[in-house]
C-alpha positions in Angstrom: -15.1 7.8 -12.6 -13.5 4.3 -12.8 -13.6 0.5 -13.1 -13.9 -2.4 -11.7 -12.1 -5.8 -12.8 -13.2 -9.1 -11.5 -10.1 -11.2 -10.8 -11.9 -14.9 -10.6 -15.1 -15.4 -8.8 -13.6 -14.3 -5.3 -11.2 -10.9 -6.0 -11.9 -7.9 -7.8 -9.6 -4.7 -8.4 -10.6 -1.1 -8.8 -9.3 2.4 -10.0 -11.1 5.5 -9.7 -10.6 9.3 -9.6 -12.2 11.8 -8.2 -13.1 15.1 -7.6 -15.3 17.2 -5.1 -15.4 21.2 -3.7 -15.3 21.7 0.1 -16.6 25.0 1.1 -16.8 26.5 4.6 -20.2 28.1 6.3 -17.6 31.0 7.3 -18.0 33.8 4.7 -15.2 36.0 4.3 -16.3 39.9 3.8 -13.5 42.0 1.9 -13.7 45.9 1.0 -12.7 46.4 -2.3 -9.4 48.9 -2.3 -8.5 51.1 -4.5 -6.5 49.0 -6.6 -8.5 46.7 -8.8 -6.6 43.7 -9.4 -6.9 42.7 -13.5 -10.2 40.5 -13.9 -11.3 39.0 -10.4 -12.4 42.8 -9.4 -12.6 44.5 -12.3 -16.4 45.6 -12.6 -16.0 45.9 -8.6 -15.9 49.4 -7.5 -13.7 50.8 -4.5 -15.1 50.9 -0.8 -17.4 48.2 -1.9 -17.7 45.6 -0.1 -17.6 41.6 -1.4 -18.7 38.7 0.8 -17.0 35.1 -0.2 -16.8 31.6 0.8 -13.5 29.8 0.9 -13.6 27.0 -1.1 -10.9 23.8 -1.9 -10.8 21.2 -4.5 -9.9 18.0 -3.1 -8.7 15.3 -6.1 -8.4 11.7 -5.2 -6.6 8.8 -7.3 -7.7 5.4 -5.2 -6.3 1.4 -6.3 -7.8 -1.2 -4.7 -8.4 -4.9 -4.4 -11.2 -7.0 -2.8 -11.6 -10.8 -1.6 -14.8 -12.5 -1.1 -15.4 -13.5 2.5 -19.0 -15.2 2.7 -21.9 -14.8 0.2 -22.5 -11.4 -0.5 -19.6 -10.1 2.0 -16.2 -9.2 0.5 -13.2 -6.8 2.3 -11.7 -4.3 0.4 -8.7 -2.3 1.0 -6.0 0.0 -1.1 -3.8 3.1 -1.9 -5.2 6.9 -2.1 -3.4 9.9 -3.6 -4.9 13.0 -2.5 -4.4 16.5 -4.3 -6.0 20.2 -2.6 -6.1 23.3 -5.0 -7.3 26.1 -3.6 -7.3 30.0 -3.7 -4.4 31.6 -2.5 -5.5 33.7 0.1 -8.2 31.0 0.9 -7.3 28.6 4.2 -7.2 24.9 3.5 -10.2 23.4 4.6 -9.1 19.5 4.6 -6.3 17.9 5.1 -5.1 14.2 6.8 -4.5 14.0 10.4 -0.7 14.4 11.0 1.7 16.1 9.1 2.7 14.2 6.1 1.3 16.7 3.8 3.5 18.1 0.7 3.0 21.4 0.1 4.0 21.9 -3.5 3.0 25.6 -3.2 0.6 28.1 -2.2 -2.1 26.3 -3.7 -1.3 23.4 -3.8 -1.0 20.2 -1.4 -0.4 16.8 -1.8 -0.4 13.3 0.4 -1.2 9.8 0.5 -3.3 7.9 1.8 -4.8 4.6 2.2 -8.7 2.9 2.7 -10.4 -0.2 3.5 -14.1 -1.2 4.2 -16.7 -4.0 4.2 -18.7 -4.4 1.3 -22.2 -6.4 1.5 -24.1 -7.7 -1.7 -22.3 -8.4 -5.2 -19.3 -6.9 -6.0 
């Protein structure tokens, strides 16, 4: 979800936020213990066993601004903020090259980021 703001007839700006779920083809299989942990096992009975994808949420907040080049051809470019949630006992599943991550917790990672691209037709 966002917007777009035309700044004159050759410049534009945009802000959006986003959200999508990364899962992994690797399915984690868990026997249940004896010990049923509040709600998540609950109707689960012991020695059973529970098969699971790992799943993240990846969040981004992206600002960015545009020039026209040519007729229908403009360049874009701008500032990301990335969030990942995930499970605790799940493994992250993205995350930028390098290591400028912030790990805020055990769930939690944060990092910035930036984009740029081509864009051909109207803006």
């Amino acid at each position: 979800m966002g917007g777009h703001i035309r700044l004159g007839s050759r410049a534009f700006m945009e802000i959006d936020v986003g959200a999508a779920s990364v899962t992994s083809e690797k399915v984690r299989i868990e026997t249940i213990s004896g010990h049923l942990d509040g709600i998540f096992n609950q109707d689960e009975t012991p020695g059973t066993t529970r098969r699971e994808r790992p799943w993240n949420t990846h969040s981004r907040l992206r600002a960015q601004l545009g020039a026209k080049l040519a007729k229908g051809i403009w360049v874009y470019g701008g500032a990301t903020f990335n969030v990942l949630a995930k499970e605790t006992d799940h493994p992250v599943l993205i995350r930028p090259r390098g290591d400028y991550a912030k790990r805020v917790n055990d769930n939690v990672e944060m990092w910035p980021g930036f984009m740029a691209g081509i864009r051909f037709g109207r803006s």
